[in-house]
C-alpha positions in Angstrom: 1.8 -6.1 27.4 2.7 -4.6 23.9 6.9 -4.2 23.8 7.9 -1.3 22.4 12.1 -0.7 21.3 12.9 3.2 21.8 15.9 4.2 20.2 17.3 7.8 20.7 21.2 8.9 20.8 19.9 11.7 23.2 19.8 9.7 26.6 17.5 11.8 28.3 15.0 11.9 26.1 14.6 8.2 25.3 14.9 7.9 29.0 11.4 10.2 29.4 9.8 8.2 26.5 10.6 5.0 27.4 9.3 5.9 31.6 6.0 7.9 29.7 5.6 4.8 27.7 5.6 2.6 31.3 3.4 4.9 32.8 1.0 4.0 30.1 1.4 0.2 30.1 4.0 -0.6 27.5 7.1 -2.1 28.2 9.8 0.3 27.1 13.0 -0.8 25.9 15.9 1.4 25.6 18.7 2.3 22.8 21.1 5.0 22.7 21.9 3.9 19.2 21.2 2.0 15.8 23.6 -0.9 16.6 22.1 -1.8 20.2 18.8 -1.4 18.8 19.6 -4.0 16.0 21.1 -6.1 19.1 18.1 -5.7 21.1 15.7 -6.5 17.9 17.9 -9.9 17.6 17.5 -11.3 21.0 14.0 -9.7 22.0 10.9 -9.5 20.1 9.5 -6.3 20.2 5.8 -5.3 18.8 6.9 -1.5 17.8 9.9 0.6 17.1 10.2 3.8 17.8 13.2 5.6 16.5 14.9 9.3 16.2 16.2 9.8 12.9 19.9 11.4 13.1 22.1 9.5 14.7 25.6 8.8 14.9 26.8 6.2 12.6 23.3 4.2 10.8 20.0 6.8 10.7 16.8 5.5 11.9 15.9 5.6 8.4 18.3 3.0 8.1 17.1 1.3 11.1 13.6 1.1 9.8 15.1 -0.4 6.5 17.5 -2.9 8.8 14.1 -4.3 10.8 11.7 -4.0 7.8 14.2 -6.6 6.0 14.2 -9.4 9.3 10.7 -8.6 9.7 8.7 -7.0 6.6 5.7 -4.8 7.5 6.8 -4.4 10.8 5.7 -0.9 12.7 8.0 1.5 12.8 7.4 5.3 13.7 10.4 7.9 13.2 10.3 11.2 15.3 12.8 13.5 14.3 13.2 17.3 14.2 13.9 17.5 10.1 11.5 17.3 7.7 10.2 13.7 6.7 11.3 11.8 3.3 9.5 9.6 1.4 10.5 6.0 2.8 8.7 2.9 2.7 10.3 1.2 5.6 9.0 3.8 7.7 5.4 3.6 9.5 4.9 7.5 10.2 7.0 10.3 11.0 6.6 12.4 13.8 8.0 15.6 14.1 9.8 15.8 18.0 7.9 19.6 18.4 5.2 17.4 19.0 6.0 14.4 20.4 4.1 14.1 23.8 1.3 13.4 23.9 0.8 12.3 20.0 3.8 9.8 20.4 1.3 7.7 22.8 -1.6 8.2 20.1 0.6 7.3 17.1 1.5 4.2 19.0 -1.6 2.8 20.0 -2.6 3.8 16.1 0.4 1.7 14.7 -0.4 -0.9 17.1 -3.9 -1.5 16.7 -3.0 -1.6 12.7 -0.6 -4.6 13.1 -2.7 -6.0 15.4 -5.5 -6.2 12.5 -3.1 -7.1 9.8 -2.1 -10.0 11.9 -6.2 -11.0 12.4 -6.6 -10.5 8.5 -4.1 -13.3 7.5 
């Protein structure tokens, strides 16, 4: 079972994504915000992150940057409601107007990448 860490400052919706992403066979992690994700990411490993990009305190941008330093080339998909910038820590960006059902897509996209990255080496 592919573990996936959701990070979102807005409880209820990283609540709904993380019980969406259950319903679909993932085991969801929650995180309400950058520093409890990067707690989680210490003591867990996780195959995917999955994080808004505003946030009180460090952005997800930051975030991505933060995980792609302990871990380089690992997955990470931003959602927010802004427009995207150019980053290289970051996956994809996925605008929250859309985010069910494409979240699940872009996952299982992101996922299946690693998956073949990790078969190539």
């Amino acid at each position: 079972m592919k573990k996936i860490l959701v990070v979102d400052d807005d409880q209820m919706l990283c609540r709904l994504a993380c019980d969406i992403l259950h319903t679909e066979g993932y085991r969801a992690v929650p995180a309400t915000n950058v520093q409890e994700a990067l707690e989680a990411f210490e003591r867990e490993e996780f195959d995917l992150v999955v994080t808004d990009v505003g946030m009180p305190g460090m952005s997800g941008v930051e975030l991505a940057r933060a995980v792609q330093q302990k871990q380089p080339g690992f997955p990470v998909i931003v959602i927010t409601a802004y427009q995207p910038v150019e980053c290289e820590h970051v996956k994809l960006w996925l605008p929250k107007e859309y985010l069910f059902p494409n979240l699940l897509e872009k996952i299982r996209s992101c996922l299946a990448e690693a998956e073949a990255e990790k078969v190539g080496k």
